[in-house]
C-alpha positions in Angstrom: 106.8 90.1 82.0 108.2 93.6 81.8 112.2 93.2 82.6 111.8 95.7 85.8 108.9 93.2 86.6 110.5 90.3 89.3 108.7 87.3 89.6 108.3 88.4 93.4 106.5 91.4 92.2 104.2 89.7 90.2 103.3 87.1 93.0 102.4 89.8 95.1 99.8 91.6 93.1 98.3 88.2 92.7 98.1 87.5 96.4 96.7 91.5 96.7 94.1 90.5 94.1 93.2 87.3 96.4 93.2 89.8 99.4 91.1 92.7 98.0 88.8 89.7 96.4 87.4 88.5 99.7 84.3 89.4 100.3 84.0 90.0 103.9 85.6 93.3 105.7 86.7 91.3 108.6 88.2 88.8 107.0 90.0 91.8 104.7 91.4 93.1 107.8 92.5 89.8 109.0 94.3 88.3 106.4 96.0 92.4 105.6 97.5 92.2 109.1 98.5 88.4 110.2 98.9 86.8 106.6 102.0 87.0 104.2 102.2 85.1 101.2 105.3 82.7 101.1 105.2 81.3 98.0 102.7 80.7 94.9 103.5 77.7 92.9 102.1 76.3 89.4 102.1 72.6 88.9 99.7 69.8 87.9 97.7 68.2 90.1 97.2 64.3 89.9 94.2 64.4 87.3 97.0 66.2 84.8 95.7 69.7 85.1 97.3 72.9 85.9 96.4 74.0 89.8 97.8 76.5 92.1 99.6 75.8 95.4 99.5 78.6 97.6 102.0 78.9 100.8 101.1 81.6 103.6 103.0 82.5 106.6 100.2 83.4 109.5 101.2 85.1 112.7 101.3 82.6 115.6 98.6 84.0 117.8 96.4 84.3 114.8 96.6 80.9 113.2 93.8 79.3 114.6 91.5 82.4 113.7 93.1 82.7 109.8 92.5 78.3 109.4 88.5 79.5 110.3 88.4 81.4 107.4 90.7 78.9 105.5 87.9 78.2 102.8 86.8 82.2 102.4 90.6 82.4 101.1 90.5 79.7 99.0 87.5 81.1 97.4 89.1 84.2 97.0 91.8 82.9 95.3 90.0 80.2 92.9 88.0 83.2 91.7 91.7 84.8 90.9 93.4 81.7 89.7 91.0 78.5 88.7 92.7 75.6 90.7 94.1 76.4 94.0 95.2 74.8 96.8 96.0 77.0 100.3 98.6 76.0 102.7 99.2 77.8 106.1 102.2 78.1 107.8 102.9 79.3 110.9 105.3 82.1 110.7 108.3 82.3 113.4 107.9 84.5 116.2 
């Protein structure tokens, strides 16, 4: 990690990789506008291997739209990371 490098920058060119990895325009769009990552996590999972939490704040009114697509992020980000896990959270108003 370069020294001028935070670990907050570094999550976030992840999660843009994740972003700009989904295949769908619309879905692009979606996550660009009402999605911010919270938090991206290492840790084993309870086979003993390495896996991926993923926390996202969604906008309110969006929430129900971003869950639909829930698995077309997760996809996204497996093909990023390996192991993942995506949580949504909905973000205060």
């Amino acid at each position: 990690m370069n020294d001028a490098e935070s670990l907050f920058d570094i999550k976030q060119k992840i999660w843009h990789q994740i972003v700009e990895n989904l295949e769908l325009p619309s879905t692009r769009s979606l996550v660009n506008q009402h999605v911010s990552l919270y938090d991206l996590v290492e840790c084993i999972n309870h086979q003993g291997e390495p896996h991926i939490i993923i926390r996202l704040k969604v906008a309110p009114f969006w929430h129900s739209m971003v869950r639909s697509r829930l698995a077309l992020i997760e996809d996204s980000a497996s093909d990023v990371l390996g192991s993942v896990e995506v949580l949504l959270m909905e973000a205060e108003n």
